[in-house]
C-alpha positions in Angstrom: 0.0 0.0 0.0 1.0 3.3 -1.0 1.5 6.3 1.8 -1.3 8.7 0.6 -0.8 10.8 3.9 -0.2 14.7 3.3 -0.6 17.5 5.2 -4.0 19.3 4.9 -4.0 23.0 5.3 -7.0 24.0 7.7 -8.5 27.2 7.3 -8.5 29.0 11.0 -12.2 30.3 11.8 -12.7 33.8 13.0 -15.6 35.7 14.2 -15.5 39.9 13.7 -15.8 41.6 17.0 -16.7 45.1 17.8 -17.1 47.6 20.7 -20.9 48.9 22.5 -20.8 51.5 19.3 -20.6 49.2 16.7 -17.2 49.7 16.0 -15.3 46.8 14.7 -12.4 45.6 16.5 -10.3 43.2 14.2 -11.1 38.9 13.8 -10.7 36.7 16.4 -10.2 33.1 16.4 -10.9 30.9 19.4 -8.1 31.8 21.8 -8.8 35.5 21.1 -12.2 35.6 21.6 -11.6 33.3 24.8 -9.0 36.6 25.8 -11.6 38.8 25.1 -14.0 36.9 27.0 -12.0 37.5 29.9 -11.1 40.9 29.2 -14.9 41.7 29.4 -15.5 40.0 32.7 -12.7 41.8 34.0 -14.1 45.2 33.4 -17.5 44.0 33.6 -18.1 45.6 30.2 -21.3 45.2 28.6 -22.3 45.6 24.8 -19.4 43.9 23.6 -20.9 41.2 20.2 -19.6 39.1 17.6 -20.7 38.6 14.0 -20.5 35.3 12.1 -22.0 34.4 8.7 -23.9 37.6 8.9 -25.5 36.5 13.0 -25.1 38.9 15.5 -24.5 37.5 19.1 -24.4 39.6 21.9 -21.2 39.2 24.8 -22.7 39.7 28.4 -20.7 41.3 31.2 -19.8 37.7 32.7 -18.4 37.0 29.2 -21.0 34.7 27.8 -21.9 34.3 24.3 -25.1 34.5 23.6 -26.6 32.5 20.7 -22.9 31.2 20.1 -22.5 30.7 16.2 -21.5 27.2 14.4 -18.1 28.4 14.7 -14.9 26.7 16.1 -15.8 23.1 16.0 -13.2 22.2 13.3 -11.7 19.9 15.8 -14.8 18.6 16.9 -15.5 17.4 13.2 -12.1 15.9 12.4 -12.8 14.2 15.4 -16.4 13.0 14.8 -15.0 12.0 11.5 -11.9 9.9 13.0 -14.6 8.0 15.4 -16.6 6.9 12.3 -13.8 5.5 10.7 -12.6 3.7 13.4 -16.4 2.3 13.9 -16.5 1.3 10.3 -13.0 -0.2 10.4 -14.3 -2.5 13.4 -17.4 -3.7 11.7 
């Protein structure tokens, strides 16, 4: 059997975040957002909201998303993905 294995270039998700008057702030992937998170609940800030694929979700003062998007579950795929494989492999 031939080695087919190559390395897969996975596009990084990001959300755009932006300030209590709409400003925008820059993208975010995962880790940022998380900082951001924090930075909110440190300062208690309020109005704080994401966008993704065009839905708005608001950032509360305890750093919650609300309505978090379908975003950032590229691992959780790849690994949904390697579990079915391994199931079928078993069979």
């Amino acid at each position: 059997m031939k080695n087919q294995i190559k390395l897969n270039t996975i596009k990084q998700e990001n959300v755009s975040v932006y300030n209590p008057n709409g400003e925008f702030l820059g993208f975010a992937n995962y880790e940022e957002l998380l900082d951001i998170q924090l930075q909110i609940v440190k300062e208690r800030a309020e109005g704080y909201y994401i966008i993704h694929n065009g839905k708005k979700s608001a950032i509360d003062n305890i750093g919650q998303v609300h309505n978090y998007p379908d975003v950032f579950n590229v691992a959780g795929r790849i690994f949904a993905e390697i579990i079915k494989v391994r199931q079928s492999i078993k069979k």
